[in-house]
Backbone as JSON Lines, residues from 0, in Angstrom:
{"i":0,"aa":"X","n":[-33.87,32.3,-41.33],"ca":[-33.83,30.91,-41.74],"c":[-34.94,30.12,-41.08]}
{"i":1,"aa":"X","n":[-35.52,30.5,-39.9],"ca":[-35.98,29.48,-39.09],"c":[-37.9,29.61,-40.0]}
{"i":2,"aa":"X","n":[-37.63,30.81,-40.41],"ca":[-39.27,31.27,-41.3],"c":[-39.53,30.48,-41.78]}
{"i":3,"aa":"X","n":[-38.18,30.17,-42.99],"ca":[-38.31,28.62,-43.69],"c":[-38.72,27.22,-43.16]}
{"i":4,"aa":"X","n":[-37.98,27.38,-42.25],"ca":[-38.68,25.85,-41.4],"c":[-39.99,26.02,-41.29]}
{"i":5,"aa":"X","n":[-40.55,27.21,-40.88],"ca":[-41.65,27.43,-39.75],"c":[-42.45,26.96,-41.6]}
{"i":6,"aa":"X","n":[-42.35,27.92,-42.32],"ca":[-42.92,27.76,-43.45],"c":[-44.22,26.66,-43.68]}
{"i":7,"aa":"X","n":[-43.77,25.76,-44.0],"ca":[-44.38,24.73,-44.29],"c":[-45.3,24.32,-43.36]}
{"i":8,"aa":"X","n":[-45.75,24.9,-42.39],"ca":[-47.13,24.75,-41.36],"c":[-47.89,25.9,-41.39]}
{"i":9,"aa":"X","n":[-47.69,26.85,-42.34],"ca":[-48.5,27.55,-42.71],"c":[-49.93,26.94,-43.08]}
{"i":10,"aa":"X","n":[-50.98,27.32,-42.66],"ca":[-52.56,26.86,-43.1],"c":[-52.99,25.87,-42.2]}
{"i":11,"aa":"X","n":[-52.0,25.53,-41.41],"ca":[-52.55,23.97,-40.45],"c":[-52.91,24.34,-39.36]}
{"i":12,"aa":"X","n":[-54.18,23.89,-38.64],"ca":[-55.37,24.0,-38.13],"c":[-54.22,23.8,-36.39]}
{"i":13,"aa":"X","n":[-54.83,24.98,-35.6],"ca":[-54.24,25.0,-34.22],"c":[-53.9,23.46,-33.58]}
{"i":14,"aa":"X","n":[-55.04,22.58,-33.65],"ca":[-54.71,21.36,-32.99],"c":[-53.82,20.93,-33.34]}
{"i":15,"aa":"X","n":[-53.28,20.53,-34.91],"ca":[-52.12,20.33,-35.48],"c":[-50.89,20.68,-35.46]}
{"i":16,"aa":"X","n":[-50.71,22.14,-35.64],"ca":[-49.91,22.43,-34.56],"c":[-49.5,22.95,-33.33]}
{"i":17,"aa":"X","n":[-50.28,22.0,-32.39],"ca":[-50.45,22.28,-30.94],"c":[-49.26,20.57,-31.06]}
{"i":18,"aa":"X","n":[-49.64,19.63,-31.95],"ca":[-49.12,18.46,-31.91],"c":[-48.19,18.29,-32.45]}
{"i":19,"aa":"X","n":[-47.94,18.84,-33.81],"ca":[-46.2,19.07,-34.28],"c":[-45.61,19.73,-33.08]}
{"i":20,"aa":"X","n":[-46.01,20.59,-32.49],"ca":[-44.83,21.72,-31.14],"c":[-44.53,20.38,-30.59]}
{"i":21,"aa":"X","n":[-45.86,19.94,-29.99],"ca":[-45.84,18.59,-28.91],"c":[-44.0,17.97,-29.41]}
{"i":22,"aa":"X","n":[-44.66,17.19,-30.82],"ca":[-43.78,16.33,-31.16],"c":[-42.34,16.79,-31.4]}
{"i":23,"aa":"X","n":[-42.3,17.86,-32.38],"ca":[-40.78,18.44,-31.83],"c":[-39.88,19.45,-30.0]}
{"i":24,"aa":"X","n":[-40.89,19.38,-29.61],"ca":[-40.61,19.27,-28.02],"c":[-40.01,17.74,-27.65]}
{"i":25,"aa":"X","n":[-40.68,17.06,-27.95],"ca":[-40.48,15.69,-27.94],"c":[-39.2,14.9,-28.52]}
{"i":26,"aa":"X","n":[-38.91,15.32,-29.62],"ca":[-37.83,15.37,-30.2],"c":[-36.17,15.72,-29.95]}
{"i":27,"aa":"X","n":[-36.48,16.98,-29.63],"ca":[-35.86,17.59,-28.31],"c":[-35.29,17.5,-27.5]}
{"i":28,"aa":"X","n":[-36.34,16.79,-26.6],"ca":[-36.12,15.82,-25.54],"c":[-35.12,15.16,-25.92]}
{"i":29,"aa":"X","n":[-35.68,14.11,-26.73],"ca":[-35.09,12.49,-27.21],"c":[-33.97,12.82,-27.62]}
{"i":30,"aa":"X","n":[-33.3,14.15,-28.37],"ca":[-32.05,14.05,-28.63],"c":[-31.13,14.37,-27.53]}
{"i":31,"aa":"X","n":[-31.62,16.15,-26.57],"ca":[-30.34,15.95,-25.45],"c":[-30.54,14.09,-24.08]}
{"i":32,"aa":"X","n":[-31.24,13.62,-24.25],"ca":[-31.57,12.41,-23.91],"c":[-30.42,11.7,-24.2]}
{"i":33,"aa":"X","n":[-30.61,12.02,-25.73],"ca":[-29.47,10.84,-26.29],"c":[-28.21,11.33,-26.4]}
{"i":34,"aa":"X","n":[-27.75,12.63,-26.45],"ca":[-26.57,13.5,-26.3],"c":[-26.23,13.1,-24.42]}
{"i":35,"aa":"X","n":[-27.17,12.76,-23.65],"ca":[-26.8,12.65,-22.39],"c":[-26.08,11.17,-21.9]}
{"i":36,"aa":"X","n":[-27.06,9.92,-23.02],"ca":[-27.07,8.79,-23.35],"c":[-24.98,8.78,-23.51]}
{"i":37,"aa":"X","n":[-24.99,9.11,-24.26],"ca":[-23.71,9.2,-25.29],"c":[-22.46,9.24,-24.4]}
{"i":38,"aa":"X","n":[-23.21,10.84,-23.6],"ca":[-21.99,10.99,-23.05],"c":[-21.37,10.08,-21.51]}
{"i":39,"aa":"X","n":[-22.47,9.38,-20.94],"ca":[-22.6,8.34,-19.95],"c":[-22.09,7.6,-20.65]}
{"i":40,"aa":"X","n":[-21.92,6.88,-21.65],"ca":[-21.22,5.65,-22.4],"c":[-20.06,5.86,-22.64]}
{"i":41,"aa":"X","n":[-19.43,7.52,-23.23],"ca":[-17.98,7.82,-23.51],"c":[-17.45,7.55,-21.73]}
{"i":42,"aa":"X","n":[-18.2,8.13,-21.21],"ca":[-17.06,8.36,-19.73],"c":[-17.57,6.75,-18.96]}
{"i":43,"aa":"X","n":[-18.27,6.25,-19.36],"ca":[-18.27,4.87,-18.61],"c":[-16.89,3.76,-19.69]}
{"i":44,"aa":"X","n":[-17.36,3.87,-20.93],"ca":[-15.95,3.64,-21.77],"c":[-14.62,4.02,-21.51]}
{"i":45,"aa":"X","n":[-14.21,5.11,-21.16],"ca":[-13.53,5.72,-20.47],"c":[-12.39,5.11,-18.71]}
{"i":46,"aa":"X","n":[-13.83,5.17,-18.67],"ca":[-13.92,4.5,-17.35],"c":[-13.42,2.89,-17.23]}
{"i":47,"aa":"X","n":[-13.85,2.25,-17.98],"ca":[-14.09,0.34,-18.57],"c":[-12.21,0.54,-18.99]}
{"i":48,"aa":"X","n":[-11.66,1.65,-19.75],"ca":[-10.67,1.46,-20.22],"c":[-9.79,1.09,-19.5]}
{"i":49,"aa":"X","n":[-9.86,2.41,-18.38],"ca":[-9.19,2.83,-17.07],"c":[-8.78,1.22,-16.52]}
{"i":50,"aa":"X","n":[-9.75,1.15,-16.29],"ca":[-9.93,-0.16,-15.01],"c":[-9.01,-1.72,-15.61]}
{"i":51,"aa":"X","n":[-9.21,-1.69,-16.92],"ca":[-8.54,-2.8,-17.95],"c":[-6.72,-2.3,-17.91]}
{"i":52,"aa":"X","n":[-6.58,-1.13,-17.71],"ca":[-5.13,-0.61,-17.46],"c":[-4.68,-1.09,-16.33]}
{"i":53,"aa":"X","n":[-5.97,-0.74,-15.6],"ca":[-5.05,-1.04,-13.97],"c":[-5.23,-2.81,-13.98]}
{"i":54,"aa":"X","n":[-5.85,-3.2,-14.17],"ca":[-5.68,-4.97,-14.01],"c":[-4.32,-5.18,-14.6]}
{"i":55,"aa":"X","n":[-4.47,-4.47,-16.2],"ca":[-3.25,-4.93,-16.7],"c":[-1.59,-4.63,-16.13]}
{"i":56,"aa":"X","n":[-1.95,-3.81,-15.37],"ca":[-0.9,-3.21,-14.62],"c":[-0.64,-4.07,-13.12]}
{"i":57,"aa":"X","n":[-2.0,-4.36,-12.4],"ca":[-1.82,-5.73,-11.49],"c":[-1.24,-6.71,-11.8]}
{"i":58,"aa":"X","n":[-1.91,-7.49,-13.29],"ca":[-1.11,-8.56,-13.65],"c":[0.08,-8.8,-13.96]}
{"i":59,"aa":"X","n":[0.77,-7.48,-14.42],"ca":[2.35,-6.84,-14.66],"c":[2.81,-7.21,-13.39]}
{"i":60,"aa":"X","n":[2.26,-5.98,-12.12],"ca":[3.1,-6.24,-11.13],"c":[3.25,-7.75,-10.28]}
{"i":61,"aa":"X","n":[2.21,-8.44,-10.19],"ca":[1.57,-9.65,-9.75],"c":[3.22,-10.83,-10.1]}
{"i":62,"aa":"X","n":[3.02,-10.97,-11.54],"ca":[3.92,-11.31,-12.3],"c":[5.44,-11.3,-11.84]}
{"i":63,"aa":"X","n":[5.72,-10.06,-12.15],"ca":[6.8,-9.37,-11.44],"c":[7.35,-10.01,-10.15]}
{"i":64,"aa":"X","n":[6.49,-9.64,-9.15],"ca":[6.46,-10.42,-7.85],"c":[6.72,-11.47,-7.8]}
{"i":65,"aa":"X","n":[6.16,-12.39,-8.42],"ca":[6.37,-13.83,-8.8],"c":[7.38,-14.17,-9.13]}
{"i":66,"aa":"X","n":[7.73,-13.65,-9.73],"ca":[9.51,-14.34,-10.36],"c":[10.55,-13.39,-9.36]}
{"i":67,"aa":"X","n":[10.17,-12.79,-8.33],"ca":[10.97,-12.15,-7.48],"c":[10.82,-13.31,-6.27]}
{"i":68,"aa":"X","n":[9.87,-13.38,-6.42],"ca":[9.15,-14.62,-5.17],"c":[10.44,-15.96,-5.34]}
{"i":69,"aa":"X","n":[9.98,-16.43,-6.64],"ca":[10.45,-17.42,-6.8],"c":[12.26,-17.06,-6.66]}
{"i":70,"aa":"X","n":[12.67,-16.15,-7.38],"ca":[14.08,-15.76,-6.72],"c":[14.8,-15.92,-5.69]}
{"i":71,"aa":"X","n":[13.4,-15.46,-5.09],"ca":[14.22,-15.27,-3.62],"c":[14.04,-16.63,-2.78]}
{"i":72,"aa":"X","n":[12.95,-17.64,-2.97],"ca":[12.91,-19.08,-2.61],"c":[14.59,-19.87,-2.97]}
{"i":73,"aa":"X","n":[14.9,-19.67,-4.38],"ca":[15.95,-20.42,-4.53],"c":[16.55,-19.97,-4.02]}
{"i":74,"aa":"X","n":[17.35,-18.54,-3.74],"ca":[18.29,-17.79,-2.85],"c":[18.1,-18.89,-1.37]}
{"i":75,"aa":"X","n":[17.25,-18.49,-1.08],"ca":[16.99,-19.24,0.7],"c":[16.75,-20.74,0.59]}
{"i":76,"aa":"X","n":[17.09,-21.48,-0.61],"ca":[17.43,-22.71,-0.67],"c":[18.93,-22.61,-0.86]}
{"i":77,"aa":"X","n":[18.99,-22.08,-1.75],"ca":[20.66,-21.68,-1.33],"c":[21.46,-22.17,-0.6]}
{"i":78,"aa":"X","n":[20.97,-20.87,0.39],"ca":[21.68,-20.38,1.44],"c":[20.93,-21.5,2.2]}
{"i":79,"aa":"X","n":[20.12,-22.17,2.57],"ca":[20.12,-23.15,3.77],"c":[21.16,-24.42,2.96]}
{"i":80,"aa":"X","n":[20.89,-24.66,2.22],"ca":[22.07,-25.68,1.79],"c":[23.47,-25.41,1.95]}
{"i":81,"aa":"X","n":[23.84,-24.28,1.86],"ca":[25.38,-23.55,2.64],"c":[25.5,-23.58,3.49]}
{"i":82,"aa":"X","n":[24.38,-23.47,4.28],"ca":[24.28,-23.88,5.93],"c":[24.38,-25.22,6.55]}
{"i":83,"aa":"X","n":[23.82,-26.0,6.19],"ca":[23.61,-26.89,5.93],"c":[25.2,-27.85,5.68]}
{"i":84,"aa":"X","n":[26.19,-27.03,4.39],"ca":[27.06,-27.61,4.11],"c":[28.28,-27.14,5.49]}
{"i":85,"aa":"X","n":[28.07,-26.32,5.83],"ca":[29.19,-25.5,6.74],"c":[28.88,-25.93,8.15]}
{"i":86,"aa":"X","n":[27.5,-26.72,8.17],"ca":[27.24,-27.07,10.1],"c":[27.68,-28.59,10.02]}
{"i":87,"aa":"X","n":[28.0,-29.43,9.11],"ca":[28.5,-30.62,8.37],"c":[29.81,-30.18,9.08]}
{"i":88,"aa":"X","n":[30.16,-29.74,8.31],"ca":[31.77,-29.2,8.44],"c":[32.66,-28.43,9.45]}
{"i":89,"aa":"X","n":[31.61,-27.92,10.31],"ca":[31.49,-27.85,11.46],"c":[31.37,-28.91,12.49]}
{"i":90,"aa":"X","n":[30.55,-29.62,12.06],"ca":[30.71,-30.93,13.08],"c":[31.8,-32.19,12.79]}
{"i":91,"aa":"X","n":[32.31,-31.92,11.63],"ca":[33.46,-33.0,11.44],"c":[34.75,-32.03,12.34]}
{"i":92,"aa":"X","n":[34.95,-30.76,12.17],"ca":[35.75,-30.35,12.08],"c":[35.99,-30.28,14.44]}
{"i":93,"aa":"X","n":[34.52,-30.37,15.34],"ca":[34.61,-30.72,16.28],"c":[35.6,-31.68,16.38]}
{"i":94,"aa":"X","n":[34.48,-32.9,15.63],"ca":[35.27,-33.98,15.53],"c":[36.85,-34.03,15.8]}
{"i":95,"aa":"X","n":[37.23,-33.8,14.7],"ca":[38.63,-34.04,14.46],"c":[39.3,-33.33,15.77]}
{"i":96,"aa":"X","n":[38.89,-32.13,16.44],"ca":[39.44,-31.31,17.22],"c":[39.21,-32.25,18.88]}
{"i":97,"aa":"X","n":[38.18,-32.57,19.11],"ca":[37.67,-33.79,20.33],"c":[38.92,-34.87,19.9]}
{"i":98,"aa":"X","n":[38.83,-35.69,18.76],"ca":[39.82,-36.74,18.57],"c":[41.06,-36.31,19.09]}
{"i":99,"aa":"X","n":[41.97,-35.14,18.52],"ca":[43.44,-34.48,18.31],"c":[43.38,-34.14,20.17]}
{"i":100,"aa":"X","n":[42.37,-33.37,20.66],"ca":[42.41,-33.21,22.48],"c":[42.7,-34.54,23.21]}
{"i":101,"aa":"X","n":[41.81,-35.47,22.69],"ca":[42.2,-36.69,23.24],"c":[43.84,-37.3,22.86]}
{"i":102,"aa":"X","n":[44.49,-37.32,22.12],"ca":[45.45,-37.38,21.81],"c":[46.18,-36.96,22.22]}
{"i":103,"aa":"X","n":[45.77,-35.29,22.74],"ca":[46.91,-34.42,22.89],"c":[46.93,-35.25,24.62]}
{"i":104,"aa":"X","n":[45.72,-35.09,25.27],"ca":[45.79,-36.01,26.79],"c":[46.38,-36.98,26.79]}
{"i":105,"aa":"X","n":[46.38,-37.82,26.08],"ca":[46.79,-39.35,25.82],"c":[48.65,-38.8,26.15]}
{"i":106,"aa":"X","n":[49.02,-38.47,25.58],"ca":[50.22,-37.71,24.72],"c":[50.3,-37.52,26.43]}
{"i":107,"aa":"X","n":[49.82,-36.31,26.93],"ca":[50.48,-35.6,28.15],"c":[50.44,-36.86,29.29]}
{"i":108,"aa":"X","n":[49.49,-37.64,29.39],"ca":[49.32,-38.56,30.54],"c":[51.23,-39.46,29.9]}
{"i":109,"aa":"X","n":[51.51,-39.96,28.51],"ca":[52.57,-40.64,28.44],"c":[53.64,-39.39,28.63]}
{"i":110,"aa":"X","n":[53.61,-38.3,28.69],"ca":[55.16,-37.56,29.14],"c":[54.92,-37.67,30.59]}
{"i":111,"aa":"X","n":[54.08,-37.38,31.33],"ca":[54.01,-37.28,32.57],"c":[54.49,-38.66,33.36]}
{"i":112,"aa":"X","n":[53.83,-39.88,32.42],"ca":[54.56,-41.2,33.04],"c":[56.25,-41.43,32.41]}
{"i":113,"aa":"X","n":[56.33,-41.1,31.61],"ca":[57.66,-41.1,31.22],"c":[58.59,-40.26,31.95]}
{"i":114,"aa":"X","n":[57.96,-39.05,32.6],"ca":[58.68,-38.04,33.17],"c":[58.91,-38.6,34.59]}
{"i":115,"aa":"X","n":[58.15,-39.49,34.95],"ca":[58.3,-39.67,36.4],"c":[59.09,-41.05,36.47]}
{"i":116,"aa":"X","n":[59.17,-41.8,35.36],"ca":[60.23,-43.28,34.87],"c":[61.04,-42.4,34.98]}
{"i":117,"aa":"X","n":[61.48,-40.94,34.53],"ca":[63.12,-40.72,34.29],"c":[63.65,-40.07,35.57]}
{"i":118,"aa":"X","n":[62.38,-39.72,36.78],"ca":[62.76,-39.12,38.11],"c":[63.47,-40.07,38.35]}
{"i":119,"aa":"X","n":[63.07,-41.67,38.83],"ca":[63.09,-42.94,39.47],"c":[64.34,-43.49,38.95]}
């Protein structure tokens, strides 16, 4: 098959084809060039894809986080407002217990004077 190709440079003068070889050497070249071209673009494409996954996968998790974030803010508003409601209630509940001690003293100082009116 290749006779056929060759064919058609039959009769042409050495310099000529000293310069067709040239040029299909050249040719040659320019295509694994561009077969090399190609394949730097598939695996950089490849590559470009990759990288657009993983962002998209950052911005997923990012996201994610965020509304876990924010979760857990209201939780610990929450819970300080429970705290908050129970140290309230805690301090009334002193309260009332300081008031009722005093009372209960009040109370023992009048049996103790009453107790000593009923010695007399």
């Amino acid at each position: 098959m290749s006779w056929v190709v060759e064919e058609w440079k039959e009769g042409l003068s050495p310099r000529v084809l000293q310069k067709i070889h040239e040029l299909e050497s050249q040719v040659d070249k320019l295509k694994k060039e561009r077969q090399q071209r190609q394949f730097q673009l598939e695996s950089l494409e490849a590559a470009l894809q990759k990288q657009k996954q993983k962002v998209e996968n950052e911005k997923n998790e990012a996201a994610t986080l965020k509304r876990e974030n924010q979760s857990l803010m209201e939780l610990c508003d929450s819970l300080d407002k429970a705290k908050q409601k129970i140290s309230h209630d805690l301090q009334v509940k002193e309260s009332q217990v300081n008031i009722q001690s005093g009372q209960l003293n009040s109370s023992k100082k009048e049996i103790e004077r009453l107790e000593q009116e009923l010695k007399r």
